[in-house]
Backbone bond lengths (Angstrom), bond angles and torsions (degrees), N, CA, C in turn:
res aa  C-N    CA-C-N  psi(-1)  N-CA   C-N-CA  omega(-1)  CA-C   N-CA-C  phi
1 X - - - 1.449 - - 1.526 111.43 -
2 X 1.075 103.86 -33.56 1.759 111.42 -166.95 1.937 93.29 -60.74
3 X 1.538 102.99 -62.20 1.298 121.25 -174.23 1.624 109.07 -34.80
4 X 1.513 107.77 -47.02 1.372 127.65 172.24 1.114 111.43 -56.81
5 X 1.067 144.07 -24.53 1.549 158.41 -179.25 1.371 133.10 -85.63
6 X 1.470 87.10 -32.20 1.693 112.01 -162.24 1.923 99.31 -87.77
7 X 1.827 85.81 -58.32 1.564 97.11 172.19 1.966 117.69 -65.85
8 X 1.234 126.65 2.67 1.021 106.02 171.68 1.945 111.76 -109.02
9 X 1.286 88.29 -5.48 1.867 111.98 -176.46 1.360 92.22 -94.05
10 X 1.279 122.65 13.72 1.704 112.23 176.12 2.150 103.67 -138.51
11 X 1.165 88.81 25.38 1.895 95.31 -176.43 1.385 88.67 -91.82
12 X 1.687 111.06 167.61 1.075 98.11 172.30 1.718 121.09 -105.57
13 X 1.307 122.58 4.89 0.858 150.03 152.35 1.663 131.40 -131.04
14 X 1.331 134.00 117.25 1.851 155.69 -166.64 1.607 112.30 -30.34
15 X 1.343 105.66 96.78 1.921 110.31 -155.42 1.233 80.13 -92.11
16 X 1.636 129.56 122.81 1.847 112.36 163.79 1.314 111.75 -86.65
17 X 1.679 120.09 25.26 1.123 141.29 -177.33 1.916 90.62 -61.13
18 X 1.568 120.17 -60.63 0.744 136.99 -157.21 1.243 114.25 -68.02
19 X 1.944 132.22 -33.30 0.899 144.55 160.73 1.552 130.31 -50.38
20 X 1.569 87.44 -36.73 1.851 106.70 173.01 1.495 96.08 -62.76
21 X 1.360 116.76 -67.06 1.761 125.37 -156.23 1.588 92.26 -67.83
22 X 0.998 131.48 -26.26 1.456 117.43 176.82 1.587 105.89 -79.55
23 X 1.184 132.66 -47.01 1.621 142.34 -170.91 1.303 95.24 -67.66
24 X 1.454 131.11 -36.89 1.746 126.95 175.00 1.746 116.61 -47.78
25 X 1.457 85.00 -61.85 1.357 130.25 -179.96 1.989 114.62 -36.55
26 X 1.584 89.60 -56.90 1.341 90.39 164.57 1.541 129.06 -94.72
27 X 1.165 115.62 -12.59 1.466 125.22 153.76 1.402 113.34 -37.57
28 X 1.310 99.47 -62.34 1.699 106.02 179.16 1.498 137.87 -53.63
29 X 1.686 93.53 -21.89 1.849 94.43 -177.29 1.691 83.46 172.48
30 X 1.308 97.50 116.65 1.348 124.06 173.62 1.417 122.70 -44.71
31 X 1.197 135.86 -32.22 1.346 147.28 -160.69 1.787 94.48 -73.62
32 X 1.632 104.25 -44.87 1.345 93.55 -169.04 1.867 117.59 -82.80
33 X 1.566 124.59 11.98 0.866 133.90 100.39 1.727 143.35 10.45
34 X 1.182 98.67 -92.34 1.884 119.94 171.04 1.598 80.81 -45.80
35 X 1.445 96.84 -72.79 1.761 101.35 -150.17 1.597 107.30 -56.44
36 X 1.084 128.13 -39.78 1.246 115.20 157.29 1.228 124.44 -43.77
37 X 0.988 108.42 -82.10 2.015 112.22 165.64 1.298 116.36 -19.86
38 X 1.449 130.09 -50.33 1.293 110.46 -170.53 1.696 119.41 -81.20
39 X 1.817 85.12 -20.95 1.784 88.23 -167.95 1.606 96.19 -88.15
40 X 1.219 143.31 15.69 0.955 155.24 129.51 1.694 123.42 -49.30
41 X 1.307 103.73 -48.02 1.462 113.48 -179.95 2.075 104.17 -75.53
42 X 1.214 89.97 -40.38 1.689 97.00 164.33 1.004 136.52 -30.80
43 X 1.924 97.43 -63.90 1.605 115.66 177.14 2.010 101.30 -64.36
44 X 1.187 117.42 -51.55 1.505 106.65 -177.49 1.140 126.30 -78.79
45 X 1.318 113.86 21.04 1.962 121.28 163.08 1.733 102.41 -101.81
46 X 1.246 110.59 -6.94 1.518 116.95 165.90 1.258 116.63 -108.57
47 X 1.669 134.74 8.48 1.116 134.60 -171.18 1.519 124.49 -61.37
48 X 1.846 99.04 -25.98 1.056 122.14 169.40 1.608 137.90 -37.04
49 X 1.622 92.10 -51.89 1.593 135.96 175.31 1.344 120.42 -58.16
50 X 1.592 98.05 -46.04 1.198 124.84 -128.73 1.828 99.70 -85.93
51 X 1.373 111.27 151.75 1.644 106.75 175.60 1.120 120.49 -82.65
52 X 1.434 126.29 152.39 1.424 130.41 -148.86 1.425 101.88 -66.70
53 X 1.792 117.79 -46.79 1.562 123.07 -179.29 1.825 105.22 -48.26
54 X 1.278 99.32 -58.10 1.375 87.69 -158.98 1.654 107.46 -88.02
55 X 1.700 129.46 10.79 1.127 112.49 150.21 1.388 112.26 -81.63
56 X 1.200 117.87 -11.97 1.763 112.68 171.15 1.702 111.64 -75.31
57 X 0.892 89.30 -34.64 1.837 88.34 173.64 1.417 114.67 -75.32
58 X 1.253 114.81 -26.66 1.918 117.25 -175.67 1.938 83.84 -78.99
59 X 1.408 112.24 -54.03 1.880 98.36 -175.25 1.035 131.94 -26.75
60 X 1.958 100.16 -61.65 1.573 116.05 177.96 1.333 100.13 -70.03
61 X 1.122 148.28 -21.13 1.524 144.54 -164.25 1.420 99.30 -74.64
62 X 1.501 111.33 -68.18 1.510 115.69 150.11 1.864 133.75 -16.57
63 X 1.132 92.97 -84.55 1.371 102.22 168.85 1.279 133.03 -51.61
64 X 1.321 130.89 -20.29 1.641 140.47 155.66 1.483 108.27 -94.56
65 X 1.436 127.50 6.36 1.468 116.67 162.42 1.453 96.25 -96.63
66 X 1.178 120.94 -40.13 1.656 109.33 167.99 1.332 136.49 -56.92
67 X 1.941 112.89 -53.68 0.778 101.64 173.55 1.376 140.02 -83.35
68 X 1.768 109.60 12.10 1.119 101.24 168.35 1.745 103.57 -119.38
69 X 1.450 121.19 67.32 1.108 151.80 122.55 1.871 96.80 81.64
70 X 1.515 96.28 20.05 1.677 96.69 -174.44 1.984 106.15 -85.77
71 X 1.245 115.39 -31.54 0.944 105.57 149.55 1.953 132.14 -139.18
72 X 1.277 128.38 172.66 0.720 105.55 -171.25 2.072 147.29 -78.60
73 X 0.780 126.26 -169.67 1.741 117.37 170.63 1.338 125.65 -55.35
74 X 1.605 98.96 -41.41 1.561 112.06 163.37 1.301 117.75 -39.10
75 X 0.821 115.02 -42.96 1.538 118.23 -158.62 2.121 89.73 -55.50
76 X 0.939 130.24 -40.55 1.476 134.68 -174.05 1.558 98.10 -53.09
77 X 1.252 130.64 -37.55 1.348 126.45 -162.21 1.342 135.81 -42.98
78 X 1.177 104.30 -27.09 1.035 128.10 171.05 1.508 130.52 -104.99
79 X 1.406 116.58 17.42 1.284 138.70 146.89 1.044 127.23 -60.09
80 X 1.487 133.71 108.85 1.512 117.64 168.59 1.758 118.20 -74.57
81 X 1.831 114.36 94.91 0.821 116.96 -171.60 1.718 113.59 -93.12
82 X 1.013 105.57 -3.05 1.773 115.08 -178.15 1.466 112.62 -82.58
83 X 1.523 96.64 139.63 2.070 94.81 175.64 1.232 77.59 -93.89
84 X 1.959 91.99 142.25 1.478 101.95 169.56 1.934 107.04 -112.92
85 X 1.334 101.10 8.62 1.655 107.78 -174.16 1.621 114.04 -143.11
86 X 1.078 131.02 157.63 1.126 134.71 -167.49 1.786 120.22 -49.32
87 X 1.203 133.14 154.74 1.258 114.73 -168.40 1.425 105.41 -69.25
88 X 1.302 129.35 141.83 1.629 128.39 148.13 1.685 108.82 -101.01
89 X 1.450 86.87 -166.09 1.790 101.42 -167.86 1.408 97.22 -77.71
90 X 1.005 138.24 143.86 1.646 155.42 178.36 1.489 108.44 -78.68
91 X 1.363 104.34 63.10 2.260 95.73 172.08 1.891 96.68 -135.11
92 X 1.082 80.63 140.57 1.770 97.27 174.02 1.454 106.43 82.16
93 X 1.478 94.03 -140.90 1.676 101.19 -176.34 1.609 127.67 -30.24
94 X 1.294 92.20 -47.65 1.512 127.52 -175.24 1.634 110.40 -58.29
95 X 1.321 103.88 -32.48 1.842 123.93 -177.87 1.687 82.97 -71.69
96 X 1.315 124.18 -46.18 1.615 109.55 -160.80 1.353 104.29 -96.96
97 X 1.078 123.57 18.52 1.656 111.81 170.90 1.087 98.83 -115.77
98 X 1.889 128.58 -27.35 1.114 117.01 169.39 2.029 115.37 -66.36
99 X 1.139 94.27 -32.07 2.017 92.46 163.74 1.629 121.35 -52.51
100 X 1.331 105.61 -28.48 1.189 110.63 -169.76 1.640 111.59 -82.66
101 X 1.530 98.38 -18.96 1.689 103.94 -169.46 1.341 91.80 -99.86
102 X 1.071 134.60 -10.84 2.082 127.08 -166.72 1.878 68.22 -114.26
103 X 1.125 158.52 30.11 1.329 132.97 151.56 1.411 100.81 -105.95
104 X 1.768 116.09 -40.36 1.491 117.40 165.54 1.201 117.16 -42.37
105 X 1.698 110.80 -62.28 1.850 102.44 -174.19 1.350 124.58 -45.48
106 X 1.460 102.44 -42.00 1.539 123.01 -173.16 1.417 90.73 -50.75
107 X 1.687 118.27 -86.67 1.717 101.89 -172.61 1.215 147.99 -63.67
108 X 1.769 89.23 -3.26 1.683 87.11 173.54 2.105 100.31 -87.16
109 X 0.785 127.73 -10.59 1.235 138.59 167.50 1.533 112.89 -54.79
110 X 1.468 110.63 -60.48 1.437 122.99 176.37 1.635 114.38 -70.29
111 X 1.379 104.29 -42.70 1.542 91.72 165.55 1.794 128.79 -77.54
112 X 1.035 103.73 -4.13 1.473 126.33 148.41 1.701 116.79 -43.19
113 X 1.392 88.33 -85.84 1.443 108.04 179.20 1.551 102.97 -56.09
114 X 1.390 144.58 -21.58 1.480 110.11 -172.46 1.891 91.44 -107.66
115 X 1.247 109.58 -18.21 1.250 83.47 -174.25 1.767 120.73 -84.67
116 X 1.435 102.12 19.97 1.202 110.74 -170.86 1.782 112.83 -102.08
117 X 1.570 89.32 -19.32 1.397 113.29 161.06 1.760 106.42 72.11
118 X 1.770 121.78 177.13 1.497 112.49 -167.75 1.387 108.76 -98.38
């Protein structure tokens, strides 16, 4: 899974090729799941580091394993999604943590909306 992760955080543009083969993947046997999840939690203890392209690609990578229900919300928890300092201008790093927080709203929005039901 990691490999799965690594190679789609290294395209040069967001294949949801990779999202499918991962959502199969854990369909099939739960464990690979966890292992997703954690090496997920991996990539965002380096988000810091990390280049703006390919923290935008780990976001959406993120955000379509959630929202299409392959894994769960938790998995965000361990995101530092809070500004802890005054706003600045949005370039670089800062562009990808702000992706990461307009990918939070988005699903906490959607899990809003379904658990509120029709």
């Amino acid at each position: 899974m990691c490999v799965l992760v690594k190679c789609c955080l290294h395209e040069r543009v967001f294949n949801k090729y990779y999202c499918v083969l991962a959502s199969r993947l854990c369909n099939h046997d739960n464990n690979h799941k966890f292992t997703l999840h954690y090496c997920i939690w991996d990539h965002h203890a380096e988000l810091e580091s990390m280049k703006e392209e390919r923290s935008r690609r780990l976001a959406k990578f993120t955000a379509e394993m959630v929202s299409g229900f392959t894994l769960s919300h938790a998995l965000l928890k361990k995101a530092d999604l809070h500004v802890s300092q005054p706003p600045l201008p949005i370039t670089g790093e800062r562009a990808a943590v702000s992706q990461f927080r307009w990918y939070h709203i988005y699903l906490s929005n959607l899990a809003a909306e379904f658990s509120s039901g029709p």
